[in-house]
N, C-alpha and C positions, 0 to 999 in steps of 0.2 A: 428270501423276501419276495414275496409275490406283490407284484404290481397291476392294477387294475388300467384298463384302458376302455374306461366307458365315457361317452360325455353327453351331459345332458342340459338343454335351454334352445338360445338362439344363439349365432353368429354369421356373419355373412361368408367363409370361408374356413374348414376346417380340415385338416389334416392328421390323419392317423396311422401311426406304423406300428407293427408288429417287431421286425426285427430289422434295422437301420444299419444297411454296410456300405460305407462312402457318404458322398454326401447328397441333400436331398435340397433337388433346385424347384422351388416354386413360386407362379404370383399371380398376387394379392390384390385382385381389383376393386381399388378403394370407391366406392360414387362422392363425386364431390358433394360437399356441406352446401347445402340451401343456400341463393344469396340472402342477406338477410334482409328481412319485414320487421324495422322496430319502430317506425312512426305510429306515432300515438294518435288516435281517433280524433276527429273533427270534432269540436266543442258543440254542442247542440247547444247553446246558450255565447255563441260568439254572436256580438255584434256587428254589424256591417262596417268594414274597415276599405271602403272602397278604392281609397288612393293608392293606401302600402297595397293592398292586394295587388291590385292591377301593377306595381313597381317590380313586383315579384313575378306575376305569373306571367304578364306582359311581355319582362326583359327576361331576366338569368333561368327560368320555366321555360319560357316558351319552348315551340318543335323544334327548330334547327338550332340546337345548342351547340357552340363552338368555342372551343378552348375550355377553362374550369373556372365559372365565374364566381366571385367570393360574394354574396350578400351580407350583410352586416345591420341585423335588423335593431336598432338603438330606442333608450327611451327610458323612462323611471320606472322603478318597481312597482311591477303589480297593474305597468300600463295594459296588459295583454300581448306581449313579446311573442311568448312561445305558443299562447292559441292562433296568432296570427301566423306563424310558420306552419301550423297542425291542417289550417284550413288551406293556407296556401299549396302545400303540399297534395292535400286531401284532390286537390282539381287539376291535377296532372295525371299523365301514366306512371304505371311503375318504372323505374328504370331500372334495366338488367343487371347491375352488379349488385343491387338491393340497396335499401335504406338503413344507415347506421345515424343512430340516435346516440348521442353521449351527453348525460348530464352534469358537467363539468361542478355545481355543488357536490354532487354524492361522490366524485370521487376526490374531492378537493378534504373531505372527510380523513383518508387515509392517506395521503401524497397533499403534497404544497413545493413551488419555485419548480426547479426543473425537472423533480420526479412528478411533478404534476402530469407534467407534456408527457414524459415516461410513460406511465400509464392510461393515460387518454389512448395512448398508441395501443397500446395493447389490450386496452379493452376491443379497441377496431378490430385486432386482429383476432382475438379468439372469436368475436361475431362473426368474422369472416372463415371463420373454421378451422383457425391454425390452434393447434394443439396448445397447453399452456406451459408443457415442459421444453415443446421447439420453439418459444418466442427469445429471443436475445435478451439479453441484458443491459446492452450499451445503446443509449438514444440512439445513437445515428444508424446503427444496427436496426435497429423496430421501424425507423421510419423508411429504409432502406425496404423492408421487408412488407410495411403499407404498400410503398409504390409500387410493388411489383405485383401483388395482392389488387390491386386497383387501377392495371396498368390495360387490361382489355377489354373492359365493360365498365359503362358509364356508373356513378355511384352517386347518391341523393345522399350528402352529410350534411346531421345537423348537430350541431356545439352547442347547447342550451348551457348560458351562463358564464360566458366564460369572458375573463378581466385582460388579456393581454393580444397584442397583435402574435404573437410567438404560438399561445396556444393554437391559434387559424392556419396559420399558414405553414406550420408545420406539418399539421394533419391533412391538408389537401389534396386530394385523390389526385391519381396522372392522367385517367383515361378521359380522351376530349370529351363534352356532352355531359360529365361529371358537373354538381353543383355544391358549394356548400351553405350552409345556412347558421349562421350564430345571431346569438341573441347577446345583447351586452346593455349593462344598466349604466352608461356612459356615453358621452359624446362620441361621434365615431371617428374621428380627425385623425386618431393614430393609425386608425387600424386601413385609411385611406392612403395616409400619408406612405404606409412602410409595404404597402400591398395591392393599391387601388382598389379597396374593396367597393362596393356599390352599396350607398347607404340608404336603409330606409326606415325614416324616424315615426316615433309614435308620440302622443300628449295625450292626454286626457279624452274624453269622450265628450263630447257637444251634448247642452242641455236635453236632446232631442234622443238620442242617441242612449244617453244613460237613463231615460225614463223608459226606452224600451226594454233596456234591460232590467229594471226593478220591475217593469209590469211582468215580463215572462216571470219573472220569479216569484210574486206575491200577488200580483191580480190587477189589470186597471181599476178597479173600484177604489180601492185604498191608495193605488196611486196616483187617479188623479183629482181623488177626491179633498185633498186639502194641497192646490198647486204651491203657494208657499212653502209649506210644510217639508213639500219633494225637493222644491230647489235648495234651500235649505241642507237636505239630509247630503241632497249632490255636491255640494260645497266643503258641507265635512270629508265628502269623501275624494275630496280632491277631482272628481271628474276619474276615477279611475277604476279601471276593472274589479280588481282585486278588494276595494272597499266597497263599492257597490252590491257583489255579490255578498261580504259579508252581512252590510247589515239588510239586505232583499232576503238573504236565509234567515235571521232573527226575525225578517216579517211572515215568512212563511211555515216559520217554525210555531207561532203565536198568534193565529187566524184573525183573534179580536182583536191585535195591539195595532193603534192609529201609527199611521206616520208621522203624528204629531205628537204622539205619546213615547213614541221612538225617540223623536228628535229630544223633547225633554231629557229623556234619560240618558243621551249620549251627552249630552252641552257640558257636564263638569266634566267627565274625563272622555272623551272620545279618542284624546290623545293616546292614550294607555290600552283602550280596544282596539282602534284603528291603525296606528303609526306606527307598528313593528316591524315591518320593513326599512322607514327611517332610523331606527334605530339601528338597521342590519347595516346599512347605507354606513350612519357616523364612523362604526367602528372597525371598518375599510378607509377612510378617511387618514391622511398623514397627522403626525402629532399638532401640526398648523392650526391645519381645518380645522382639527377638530377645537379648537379651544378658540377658533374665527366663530366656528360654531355655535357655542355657548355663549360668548360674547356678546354676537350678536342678537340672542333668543334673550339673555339678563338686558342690554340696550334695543329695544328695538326699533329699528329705523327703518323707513321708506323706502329708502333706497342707500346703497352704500357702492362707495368706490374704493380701489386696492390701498387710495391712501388712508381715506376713513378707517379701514382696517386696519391697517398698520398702525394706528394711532392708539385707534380700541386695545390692542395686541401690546403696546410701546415696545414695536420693531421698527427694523426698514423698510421701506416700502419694496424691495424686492420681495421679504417674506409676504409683505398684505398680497402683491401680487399671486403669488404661488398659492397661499390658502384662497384666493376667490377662485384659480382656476379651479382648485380642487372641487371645491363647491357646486361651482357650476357643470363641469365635470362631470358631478355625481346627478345631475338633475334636481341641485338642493336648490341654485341659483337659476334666474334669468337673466338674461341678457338688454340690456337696452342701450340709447344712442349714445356718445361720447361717453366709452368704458362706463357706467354706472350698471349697479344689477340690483335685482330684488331678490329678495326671498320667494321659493314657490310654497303657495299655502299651504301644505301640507310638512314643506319645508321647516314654513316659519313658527308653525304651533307645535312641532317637536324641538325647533330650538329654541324656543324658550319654554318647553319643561325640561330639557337641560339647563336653561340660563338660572331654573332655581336653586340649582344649585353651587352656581357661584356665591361665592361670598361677598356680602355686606361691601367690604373696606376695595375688593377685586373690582368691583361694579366703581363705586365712587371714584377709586383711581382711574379707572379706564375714562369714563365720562370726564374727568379732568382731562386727561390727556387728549381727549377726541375735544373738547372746547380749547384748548391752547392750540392744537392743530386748525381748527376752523377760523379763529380769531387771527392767528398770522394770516391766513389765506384770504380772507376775506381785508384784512390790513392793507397789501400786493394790491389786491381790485380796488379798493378802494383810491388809492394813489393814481391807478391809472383811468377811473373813470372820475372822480371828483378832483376838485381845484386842491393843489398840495396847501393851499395859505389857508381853507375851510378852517373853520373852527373844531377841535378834535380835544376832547381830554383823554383820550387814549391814544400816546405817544408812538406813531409808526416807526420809528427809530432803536426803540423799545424791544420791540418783537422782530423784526425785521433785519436786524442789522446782521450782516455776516450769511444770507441766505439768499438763495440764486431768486431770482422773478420767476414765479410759477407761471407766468403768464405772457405771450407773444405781443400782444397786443391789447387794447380794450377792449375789441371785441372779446375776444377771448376769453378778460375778465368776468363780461357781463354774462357769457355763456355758462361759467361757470357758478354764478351768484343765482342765476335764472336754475340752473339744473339741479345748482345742493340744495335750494330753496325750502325744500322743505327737511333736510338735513338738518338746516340752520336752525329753524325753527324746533322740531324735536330736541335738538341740543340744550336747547334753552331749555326748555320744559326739563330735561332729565339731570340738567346741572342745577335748576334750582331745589329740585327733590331732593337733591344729593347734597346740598346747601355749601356749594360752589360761591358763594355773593360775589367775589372778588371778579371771577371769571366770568362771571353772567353780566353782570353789567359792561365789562369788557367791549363782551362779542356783541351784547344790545347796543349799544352804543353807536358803534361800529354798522350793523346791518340795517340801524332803526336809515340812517342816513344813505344807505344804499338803496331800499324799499321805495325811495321819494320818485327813482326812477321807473320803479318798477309800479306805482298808485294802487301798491296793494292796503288799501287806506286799512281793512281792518287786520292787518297782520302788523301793520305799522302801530298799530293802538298795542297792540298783545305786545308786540317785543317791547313797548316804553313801558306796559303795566310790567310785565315778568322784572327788565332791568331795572326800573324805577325800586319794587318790592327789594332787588340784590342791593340797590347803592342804600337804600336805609340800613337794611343791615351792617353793612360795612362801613356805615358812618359819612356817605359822600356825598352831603349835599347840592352840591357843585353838578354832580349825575343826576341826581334826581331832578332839579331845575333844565337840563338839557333836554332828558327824557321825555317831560311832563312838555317840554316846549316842542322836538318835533311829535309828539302824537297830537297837540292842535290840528297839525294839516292832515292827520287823520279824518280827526272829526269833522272840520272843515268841508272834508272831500263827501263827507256821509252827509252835509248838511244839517251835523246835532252841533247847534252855535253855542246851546246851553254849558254843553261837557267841552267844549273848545275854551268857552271861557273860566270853567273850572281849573283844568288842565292849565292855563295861562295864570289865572290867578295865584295858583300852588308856587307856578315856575315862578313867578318874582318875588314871590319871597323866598324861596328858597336859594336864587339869585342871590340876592341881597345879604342871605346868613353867610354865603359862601364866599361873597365877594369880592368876585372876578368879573373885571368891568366888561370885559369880551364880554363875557356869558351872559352879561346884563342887556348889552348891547343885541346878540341875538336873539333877547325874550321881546325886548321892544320890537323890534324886526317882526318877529312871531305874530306878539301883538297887533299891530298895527294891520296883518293880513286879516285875522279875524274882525276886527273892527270895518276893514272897509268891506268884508261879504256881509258884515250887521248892517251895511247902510251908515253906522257914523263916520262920515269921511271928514268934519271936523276933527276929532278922536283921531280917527288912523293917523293924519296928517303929523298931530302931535306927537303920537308914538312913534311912526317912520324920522322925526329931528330930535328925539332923545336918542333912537338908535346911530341917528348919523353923530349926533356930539360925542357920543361914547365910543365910537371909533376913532372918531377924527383924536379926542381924547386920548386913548389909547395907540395910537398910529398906528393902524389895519386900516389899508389902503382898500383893500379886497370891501372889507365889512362896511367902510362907507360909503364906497361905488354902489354897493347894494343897497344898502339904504336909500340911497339917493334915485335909485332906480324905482323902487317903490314908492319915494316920494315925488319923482315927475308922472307918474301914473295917476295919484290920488290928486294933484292940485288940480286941475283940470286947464293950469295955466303954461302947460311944457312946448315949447315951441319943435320945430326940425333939430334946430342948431342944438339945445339941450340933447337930444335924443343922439346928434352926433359925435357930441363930447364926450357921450360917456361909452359910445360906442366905440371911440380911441382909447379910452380907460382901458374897457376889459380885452379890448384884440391887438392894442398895441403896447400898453404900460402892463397890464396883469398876465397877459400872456394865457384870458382866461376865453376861450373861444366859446365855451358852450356859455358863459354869461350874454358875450359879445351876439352869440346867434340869438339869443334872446333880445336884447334890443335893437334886434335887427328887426326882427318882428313889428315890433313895437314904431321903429325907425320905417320901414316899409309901409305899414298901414297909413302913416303920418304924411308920406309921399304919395299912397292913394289920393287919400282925402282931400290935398293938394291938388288933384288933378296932374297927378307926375307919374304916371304907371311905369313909362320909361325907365325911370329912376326905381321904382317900387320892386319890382320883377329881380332883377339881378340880385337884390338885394335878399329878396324872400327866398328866391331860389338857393341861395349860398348859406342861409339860415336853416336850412330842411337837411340839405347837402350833410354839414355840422353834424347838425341835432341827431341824424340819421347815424350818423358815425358814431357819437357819442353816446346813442343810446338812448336819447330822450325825448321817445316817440311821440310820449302826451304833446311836448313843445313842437312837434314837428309836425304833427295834425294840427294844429292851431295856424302855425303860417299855412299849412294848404288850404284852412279852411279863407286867410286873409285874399290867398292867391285866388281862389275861387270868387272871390267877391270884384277882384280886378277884373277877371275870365270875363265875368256877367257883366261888370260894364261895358269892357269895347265890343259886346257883341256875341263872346265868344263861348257861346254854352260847353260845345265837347270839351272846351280846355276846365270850364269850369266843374262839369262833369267827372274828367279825369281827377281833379286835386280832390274833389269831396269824396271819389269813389276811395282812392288812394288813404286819406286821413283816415275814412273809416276802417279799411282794413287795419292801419296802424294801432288805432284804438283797439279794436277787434281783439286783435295777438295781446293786449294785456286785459281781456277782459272787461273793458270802459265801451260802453255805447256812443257814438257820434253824437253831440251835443243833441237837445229837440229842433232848435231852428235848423241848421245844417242839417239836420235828418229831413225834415220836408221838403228843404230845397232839392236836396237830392230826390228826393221822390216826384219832386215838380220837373224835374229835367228828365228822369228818366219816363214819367209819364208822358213825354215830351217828343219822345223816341229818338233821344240824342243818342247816337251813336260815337264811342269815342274813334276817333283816329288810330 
């Protein structure tokens, strides 16, 4: 057999023998494999990200790099993550052990849990030149074999994509001066928490911001030729990279199509062209979320807290908790004060084209349940900011019994009556669609009577119309006469006397079918207010002593103090001594302090007038004190404005200054303006150049 020994190509090293006796010692001078260069080019279309940049290139960039800093760049999909590490990177030197790039999607493709991290490794190391058949098998083997591979020249890693602290910090090079850079569509809290990484978060783009990048892409002419039209398209698209360029390439794809002609075509579905990342987002999402998720997009609410969810869900509120972290998490939530979150818009209009697909009976049940849960809670506030003896046909004992006090305090209550507020209100709206009657007149009932502190006059008119609409339904006269009676001091407060006395007139007879003397009792009460803002203080008088017989009647100690209160106001014949007596009623027999602060007021002014400030002052001041605590700021700017009129008698503007300045803020924070007199006074003092103390 004859054997040829010819060779023909390239090799870096070849040996050739003719006739081989012993053995043949030779070597093989390998050149090392290139460090690698796998960062991807600088976005000619990145926008100026001037904070992260400088967080980046500033700190864990900069020249005298020391130790192996982790960056951790965070933020929603499609914020601009990985164009912001491309440019960051882009403004540095090369570092000597080279750049490795790993796209943690593309390999999460073929590997998932801990062959993921597996191969992340050894994608590293075949870049770095190890052979594919010498890489180990066993994790701790590959990582063993990174470190040593990255053990004497600094190394630029970047992790694009990747979901766990484990994937990071497993992979991080040893040599000092080394940096790594991930990008993650999540809060960065873990990956701080288990590693110190150094975070830097991303949001949307500033209206400013994202028109430069639709102008580079389609032209200023069309973008800023219909301003509307832009902000607009900027809103669908969340303020974000990723939607921005898509629909700037539809404009640039289509030389003649408006931004306005755009925006038309996007308005029915933009969800379904734009939100495919949220969709990518859900379906990473634990089985919680995800059905928090849909929930929430079928109910949609303002804002929502871990228990609201839980309710939606009918779990425990451990779960509501776990699915809002998840949420937020994901960058589907915000955040805001005393735990409540919202939806982010791009959040909320994918979760509710999931929500359409809940079912009918899924939806009604939940809105039940999210109304039984608000109605207790707002039950709890109630009791701790209203008189327990008030008049109520929705029995606290009822709902209440056997369940801890969600609430420390009344402050506490009113914070949270102030915060779900608009909670409260959509509930109503989606329990009556859902034709909840029984429930909605409930919780109306219930908040219409809460609102009174809060003088949201026309939210007060809407929850008596929505509950009023439930207790016909449901046959409850008795409600609907309550309802129709407090939206009077709605309309009252708006000055329409006409629909106060509509409102009133309904109430008495429908008092009267129902025929509960209480109830009758606090329509005349009602009555009687409206009557003395008409001017007939004949009338009111009459209606304030059917209110008081029908208690005294009934023996509701509470309900004829109050009557009696409004009828030493309208006679115009109430001495001190009345104003005192009943001032012992509600602070020493009712045990009712926020009444009590109220004619104290009343009691105070009565001492001015007198010529008794001495006496006036302690009085007003312990009224404000109250009111302030309770919550009933409108009554509490009323005595500062009385106190203010003492101030100005003995002389003393800055004190008088101080109370009016003081009431108007009070007002302020619910949205009510400082009465018109009191407003010029104050404007005559501070023209004045009073300066307070």
């Amino acid at each position: 057999m004859q054997v040829r020994n010819d060779f023909s190509g390239e090799a870096h090293t070849v040996v050739q023998v003719q006739h081989m006796i012993g053995d043949i010692v030779t070597r093989i001078d390998v050149p090392p494999a290139p460090a690698p260069r796998q960062l991807r080019p600088a976005d000619p279309l990145f926008i100026d990200r001037t904070g992260p940049l400088r967080a980046i290139i500033g700190g864990p960039l900069a020249g005298d790099r020391t130790g192996v800093p982790i960056v951790v760049v965070s933020g929603p999909e499609g914020a601009g993550k990985t164009a912001l590490v491309c440019a960051a990177a882009a403004l540095v030197p090369q570092f000597p052990g080279g750049e490795l790039w790993v796209d943690v999607r593309a390999v999460q493709q073929y590997a998932d849990g801990p062959a993921l991290i597996t191969e992340m490794i050894a994608h590293c190391l075949r870049s770095l030149g190890v052979d594919r058949g010498s890489i180990p098998g066993e994790l701790h083997e590959r990582r063993a074999m990174l470190q040593t591979r990255t053990a004497d020249r600094p190394v630029l890693m970047v992790l694009d994509g990747v979901t766990e602290p484990a994937q990071v910090y497993q992979l991080a090079p040893r040599a000092a001066g080394s940096v790594v850079l991930a990008t993650i569509a999540q809060r960065p809290g873990r990956f701080i928490a288990q590693g110190g990484a150094v975070p830097v978060e991303l949001d949307s783009l500033d209206d400013s911001h994202a028109r430069e990048l639709l102008i580079a892409m389609a032209g200023a002419e069309r973008i800023d030729a219909d301003p509307a039209a832009t902000t607009a398209l900027i809103e669908i698209c969340g303020g974000l990279p990723i939607g921005l360029r898509t629909v700037g390439g539809w404009l640039a794809d289509v030389p003649a199509l408006t931004v306005r002609e755009l925006l038309d075509d996007l308005e029915p579905d933009h969800d379904d062209r734009l939100d495919g990342l949220v969709t990518t987002v859900y379906e990473r999402l634990p089985p919680g979320a995800q059905r928090a998720f849909g929930m929430l997009g079928a109910v949609s609410l303002p804002t929502f807290t871990a228990g609201v969810v839980a309710a939606l869900l009918g779990a425990e509120e451990t779960e509501g908790r776990a699915a809002v972290a998840a949420l937020h998490n994901r960058y589907l939530a915000v955040d805001l004060p005393a735990r409540r979150f919202r939806m982010t818009e791009r959040g909320l209009r994918a979760a509710r084209r999931r929500g359409l697909g809940q079912s009918r009976a899924a939806v009604s049940e939940a809105v039940e349940r999210l109304l039984g849960y608000l109605t207790t809670r707002a039950l709890f506030a109630d009791q701790l900011l209203l008189h327990p003896d008030r008049l109520r046909l929705v029995s606290p004992a009822s709902r209440t019994a056997g369940q801890r006090l969600p609430f420390p305090d009344a402050a506490a209550a009113q914070d949270w009556v102030d915060g779900e507020w608009p909670v409260l209100m959509a509930a109503l709206d989606h329990g009556a669609r859902c034709g909840h009657a029984e429930r909605v007149w409930q919780l109306a009932e219930i908040i219409a009577a809460l609102s009174l502190n809060r003088r949201g006059s026309r939210d007060l008119i809407r929850i008596c119309e929505i509950g009023g609409q439930a207790a016909a339904e449901d046959g409850r006269a008795d409600v609907r006469a309550r309802l129709n009676a407090l939206a009077s001091r709605g309309h009252l407060d708006l000055g329409d006397l006409d629909s106060a006395e509509r409102v009133l007139t309904a109430a008495l007879e429908q008092g009267e079918e129902a025929g509960n003397q209480l109830l009758l009792a606090s329509i005349w009460e009602f009555r009687g207010r409206y009557l003395e803002r008409a001017g007939r203080r004949a009338e009111a008088e009459d209606a304030y002593r059917k209110s008081l017989d029908l208690n005294e009647s009934a023996g509701d100690r509470r309900g004829a103090a109050l009557a009696a209160f409004f009828l030493t106001g309208v006679t115009g014949r109430t001495s001190i001594a009345d104003y005192q007596r009943l001032h012992h009623v509600f602070s020493r027999e009712l045990a009712d302090e926020r009444m009590a602060a109220r004619v104290g007021i009343r009691l105070g002014a009565a001492y001015a007038e007198q010529g008794e400030p001495e006496r006036a002052v302690p009085v007003l001041d312990e009224a404000v004190r109250v009111l302030l605590r309770r919550n009933a700021t409108h009554y509490a700017a009323e005595a500062l404005q009385v106190l203010a009129d003492i101030a100005e008698r003995l002389g003393d503007p800055a004190g008088a200054h101080r109370a009016l300045s003081k009431a108007a803020e009070l007002l302020a924070a619910r949205g009510i303006p400082l009465p018109a007199t009191a407003r010029e006074r104050l404007a005559t003092l501070e023209a004045g150049e009073v300066t307070p103390e």
